[in-house]
N, C-alpha and C positions, 0 to 999 in steps of 0.2 A: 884337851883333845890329844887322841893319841894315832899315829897312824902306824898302820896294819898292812901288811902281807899278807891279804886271804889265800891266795891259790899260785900255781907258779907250775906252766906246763911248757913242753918244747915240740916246736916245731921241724921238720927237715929244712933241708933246703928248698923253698918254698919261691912263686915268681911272685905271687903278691897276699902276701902275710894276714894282711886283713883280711880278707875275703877268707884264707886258710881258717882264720883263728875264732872266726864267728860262728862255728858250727861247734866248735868242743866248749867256746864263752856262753853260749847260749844253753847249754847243758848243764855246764856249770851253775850256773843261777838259778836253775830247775832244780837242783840238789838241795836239803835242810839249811845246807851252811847257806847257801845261794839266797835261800828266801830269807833267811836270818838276816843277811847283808842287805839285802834292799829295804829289811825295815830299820835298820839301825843305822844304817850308815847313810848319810844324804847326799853323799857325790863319789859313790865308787866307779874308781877312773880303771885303767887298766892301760898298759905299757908294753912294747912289741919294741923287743933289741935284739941286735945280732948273739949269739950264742959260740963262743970259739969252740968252746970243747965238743959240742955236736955240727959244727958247722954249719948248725942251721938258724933257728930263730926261737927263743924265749918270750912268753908272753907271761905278765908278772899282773896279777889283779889286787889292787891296793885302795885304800881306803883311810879316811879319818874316824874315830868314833870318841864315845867321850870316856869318860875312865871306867866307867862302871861296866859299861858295855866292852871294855877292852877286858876285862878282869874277867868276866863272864864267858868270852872267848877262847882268852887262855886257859879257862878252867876245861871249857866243852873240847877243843878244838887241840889247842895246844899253841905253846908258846912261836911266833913270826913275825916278830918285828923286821924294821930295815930302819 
């Protein structure tokens, strides 16, 4: 298994992040990569940290997959590991 950095968006300074982030994640997952990811990947989490350089908040969408499906990624998509 290999785990993935699908997506990686930023937020401003934001009073509560989640509420922020659900509206551009839920977009995201509407997208080919998005659907690609719900079928391949069986627990894509996603992550809300502070951001120094924009002062505001990063929202990191991350996943396990298994090799084949990682290779197939890097091919379509492009290499984002962490």
């Amino acid at each position: 298994m290999r785990r993935i950095t699908f997506h990686e968006f930023t937020l401003g300074d934001v009073e509560d992040p989640e509420l922020y982030a659900a509206f551009p994640l839920g977009e995201f997952m509407d997208t080919e990569k998005g659907h690609w990811i719900k079928k391949h990947c069986s627990d894509p989490q996603y992550i809300i940290r502070p951001c120094p350089a924009s002062y505001g908040t990063k929202v990191i969408v991350y996943g396990e997959v298994d090799e084949k499906s990682a290779v197939f990624y890097e091919l379509k998509w492009g290499c984002s590991d962490r």
